[in-house]
N, C-alpha and C positions, 0 to 999 in steps of 0.2 A: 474537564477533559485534560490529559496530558498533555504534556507539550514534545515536541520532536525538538529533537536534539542533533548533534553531530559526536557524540562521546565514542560510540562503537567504530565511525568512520576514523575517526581519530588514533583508537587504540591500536586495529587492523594495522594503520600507514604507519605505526612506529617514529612519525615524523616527518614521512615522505610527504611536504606539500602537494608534491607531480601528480602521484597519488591520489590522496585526498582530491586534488581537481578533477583527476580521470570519474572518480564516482558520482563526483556529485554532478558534473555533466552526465553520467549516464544516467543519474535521475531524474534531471532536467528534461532527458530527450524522451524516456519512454514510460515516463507518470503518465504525462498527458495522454496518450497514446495509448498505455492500459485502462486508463478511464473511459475513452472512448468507448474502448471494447467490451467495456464491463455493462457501460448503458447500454451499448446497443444490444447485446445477449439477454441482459435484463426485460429490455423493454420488449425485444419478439419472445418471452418467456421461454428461453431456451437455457434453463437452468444448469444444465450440465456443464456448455462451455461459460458460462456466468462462475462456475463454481472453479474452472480451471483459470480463469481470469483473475480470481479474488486468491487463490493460491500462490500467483505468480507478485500479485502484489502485498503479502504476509512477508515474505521477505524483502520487499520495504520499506513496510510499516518496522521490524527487526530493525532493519540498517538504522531507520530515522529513532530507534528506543523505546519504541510506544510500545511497554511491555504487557498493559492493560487492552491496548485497542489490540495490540496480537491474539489476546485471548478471546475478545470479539470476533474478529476476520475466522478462527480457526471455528468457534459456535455455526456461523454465515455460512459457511466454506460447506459445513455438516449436515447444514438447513436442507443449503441449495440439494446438495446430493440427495435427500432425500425427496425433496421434487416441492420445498414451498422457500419464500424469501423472509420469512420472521429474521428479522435484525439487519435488514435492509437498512433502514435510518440510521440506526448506529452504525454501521459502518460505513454510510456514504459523507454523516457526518468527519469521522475518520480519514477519508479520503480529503475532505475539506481544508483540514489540520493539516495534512501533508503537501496539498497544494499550496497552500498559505506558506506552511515553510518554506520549501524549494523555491518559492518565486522569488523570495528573500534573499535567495541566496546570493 
């Protein structure tokens, strides 16, 4: 599995520590938060907003570099729309990897 990164945060802030801090608290506050929402849509099988929930956190997964698990999230994202969760595991492992990092931070 890839590893998350802060390269793309970095690039964006040109240097700006201030910056840099403002994002990575906002991934701080609303990882957990989109996770939340992704299990509980998941688990009433309400794929639809399951599928709006795993979009919102594709640009994330981007921020954090996971250029591999993006191409997962975007497979997931396609599944869901279509009305099954094939590649659930892969991505929730993905979610794992990006809690792991952020907590780090």
């Amino acid at each position: 599995m890839e590893t998350a990164n802060l390269t793309y945060i970095k690039n964006l802030s040109g240097g700006d520590i201030s910056f840099e801090e403002k994002i990575i608290t906002i991934l701080k506050s609303e990882l957990p938060e989109e996770q939340k929402t992704y299990f509980f849509c998941l688990q009433n099988k309400n794929y639809k907003d399951t599928a709006e929930i795993v979009h919102k956190l594709k640009h994330k997964i981007s921020i954090l570099g996971l250029k591999k698990s993006y191409q997962i999230a975007v497979e997931f994202e396609e599944n869901l729309l279509k009305g099954n969760a094939m590649g659930k595991d892969d991505f929730e492992k993905i979610l794992m990897n990006m809690t792991k990092f952020v907590e780090q931070l």
